[in-house]
C-alpha positions in Angstrom: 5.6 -25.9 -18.7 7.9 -28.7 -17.6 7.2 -30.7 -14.5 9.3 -30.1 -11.4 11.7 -32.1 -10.1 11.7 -34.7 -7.3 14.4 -32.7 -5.6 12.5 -29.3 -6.4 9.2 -30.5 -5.0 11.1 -32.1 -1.8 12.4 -28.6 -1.2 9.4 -27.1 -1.2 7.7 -29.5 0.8 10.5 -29.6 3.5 10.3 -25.6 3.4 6.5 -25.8 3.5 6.9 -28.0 6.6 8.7 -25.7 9.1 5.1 -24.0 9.0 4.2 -26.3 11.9 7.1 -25.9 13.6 6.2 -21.8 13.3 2.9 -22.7 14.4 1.4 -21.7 11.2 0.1 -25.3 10.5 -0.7 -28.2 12.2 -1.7 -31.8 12.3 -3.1 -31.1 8.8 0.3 -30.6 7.3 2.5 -33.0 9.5 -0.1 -36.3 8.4 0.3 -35.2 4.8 4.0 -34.4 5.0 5.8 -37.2 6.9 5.5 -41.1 7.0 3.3 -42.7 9.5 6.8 -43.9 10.7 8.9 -41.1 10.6 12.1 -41.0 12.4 13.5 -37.9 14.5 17.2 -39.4 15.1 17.5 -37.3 18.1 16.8 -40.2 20.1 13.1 -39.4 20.8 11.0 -42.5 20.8 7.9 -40.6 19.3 7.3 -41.3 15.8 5.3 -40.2 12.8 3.3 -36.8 12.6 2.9 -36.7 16.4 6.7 -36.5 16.9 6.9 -33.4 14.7 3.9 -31.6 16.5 5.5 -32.9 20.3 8.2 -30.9 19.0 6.5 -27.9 17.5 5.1 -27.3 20.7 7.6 -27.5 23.1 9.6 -25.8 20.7 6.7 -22.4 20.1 6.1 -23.1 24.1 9.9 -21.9 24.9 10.1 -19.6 22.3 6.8 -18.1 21.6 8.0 -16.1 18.6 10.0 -18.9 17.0 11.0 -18.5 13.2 13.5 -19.6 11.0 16.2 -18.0 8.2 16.1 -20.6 5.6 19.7 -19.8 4.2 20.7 -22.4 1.7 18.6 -25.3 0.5 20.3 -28.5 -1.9 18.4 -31.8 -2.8 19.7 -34.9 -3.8 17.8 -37.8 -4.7 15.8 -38.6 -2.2 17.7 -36.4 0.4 17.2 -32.7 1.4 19.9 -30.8 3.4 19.2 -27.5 4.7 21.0 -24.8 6.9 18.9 -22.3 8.6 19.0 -19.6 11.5 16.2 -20.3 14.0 15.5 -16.8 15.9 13.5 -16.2 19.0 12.3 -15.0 22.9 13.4 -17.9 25.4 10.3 -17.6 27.5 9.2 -21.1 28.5 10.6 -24.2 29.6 13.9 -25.0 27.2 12.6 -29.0 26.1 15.3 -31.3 27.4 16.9 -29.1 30.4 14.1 -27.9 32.5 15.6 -24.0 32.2 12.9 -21.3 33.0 12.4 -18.9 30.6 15.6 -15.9 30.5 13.6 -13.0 28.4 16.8 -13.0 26.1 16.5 -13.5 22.0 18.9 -16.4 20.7 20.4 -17.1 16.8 21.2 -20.3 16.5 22.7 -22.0 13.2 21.3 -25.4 12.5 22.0 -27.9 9.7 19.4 -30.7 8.7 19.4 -33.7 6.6 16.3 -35.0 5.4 15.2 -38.2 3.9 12.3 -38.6 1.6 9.9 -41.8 0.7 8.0 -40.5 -2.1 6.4 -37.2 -1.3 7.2 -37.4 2.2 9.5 -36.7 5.4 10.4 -40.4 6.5 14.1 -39.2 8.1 15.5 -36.5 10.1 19.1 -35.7 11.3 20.1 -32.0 13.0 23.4 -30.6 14.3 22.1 -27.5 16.0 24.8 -24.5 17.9 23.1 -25.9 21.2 26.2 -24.1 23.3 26.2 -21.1 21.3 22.3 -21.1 22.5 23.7 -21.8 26.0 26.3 -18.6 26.3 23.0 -16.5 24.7 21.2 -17.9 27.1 23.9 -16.8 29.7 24.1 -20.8 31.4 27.2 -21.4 29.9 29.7 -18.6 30.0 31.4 -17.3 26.2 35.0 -17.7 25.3 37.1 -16.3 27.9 39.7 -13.0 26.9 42.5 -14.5 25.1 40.7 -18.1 24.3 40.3 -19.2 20.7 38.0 -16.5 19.4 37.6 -13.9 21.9 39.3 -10.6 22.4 43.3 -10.9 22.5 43.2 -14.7 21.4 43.6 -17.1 18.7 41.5 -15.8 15.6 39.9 -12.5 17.7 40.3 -9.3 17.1 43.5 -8.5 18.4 45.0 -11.7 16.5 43.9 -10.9 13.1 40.8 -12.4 13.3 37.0 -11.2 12.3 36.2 -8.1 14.3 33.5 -8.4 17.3 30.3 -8.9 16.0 30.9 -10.7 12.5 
């Protein structure tokens, strides 16, 4: 049987990962999976294992059902980009705005890129749909009638566009 790739095994080890972020691992995984020095470019100041559980647990502390779609997975090298769907109840403290729990299930699309040192998470980047997650959330209001996407405007319904709820 042939040995698997570097870019196969970093997929499965960044797949592997988002079990601490589910809650389903812990301080275990994140020591054996990212660099003592591991970089969240978010901004955070944390680094290494303990910024990845500071965020699994703010994260599974607003949103105690939190899981993830893994849609589409593609390695490079020593690089790992993957978009996903991250699914769950708002019912705690939203990390980074202070907003009280709403009861209301959000979908929001992220996209990751990932950077590997050997068998390892050293680098993180993430555009998240943080406003979509804001009109679920109902703090920010959704696209008005007749703005770009909604009912009557520019690429909605009633202009040709993808009917409500694709």
């Amino acid at each position: 049987m042939a040995e698997k790739s570097r870019e196969e095994r970093n997929k499965e080890i960044l797949v592997k990962s988002l079990d601490i972020l589910r809650g389903k691992a812990g301080k275990e995984l994140a020591e054996k999976t990212y660099t003592a020095d591991y970089t969240d470019h978010s901004g955070a100041p944390e680094r290494g294992p303990a910024r990845v559980l500071a965020v699994a647990e703010q994260a599974r502390r607003a949103f105690p059902d939190l899981d993830y779609d893994v849609e589409q997975v593609i390695a490079e090298g020593d690089y790992v980009a993957f978009r996903l769907t991250m699914h769950g109840t708002h019912e705690g403290p939203l990390p980074g705005s202070g907003l009280p729990g709403t009861g209301k299930r959000v979908k929001v699309r992220q996209l990751h890129m990932i950077r590997f040192e050997g068998d390892r998470i050293a680098e993180h980047w993430a555009v998240r749909d943080d406003l979509g997650m804001m009109q679920q959330l109902g703090v920010i209001p959704g696209p008005p009638n007749g703005g770009p996407g909604g009912p009557g405007g520019p690429g909605g319904p009633a202009a040709g566009g993808p009917p409500a709820g694709d």
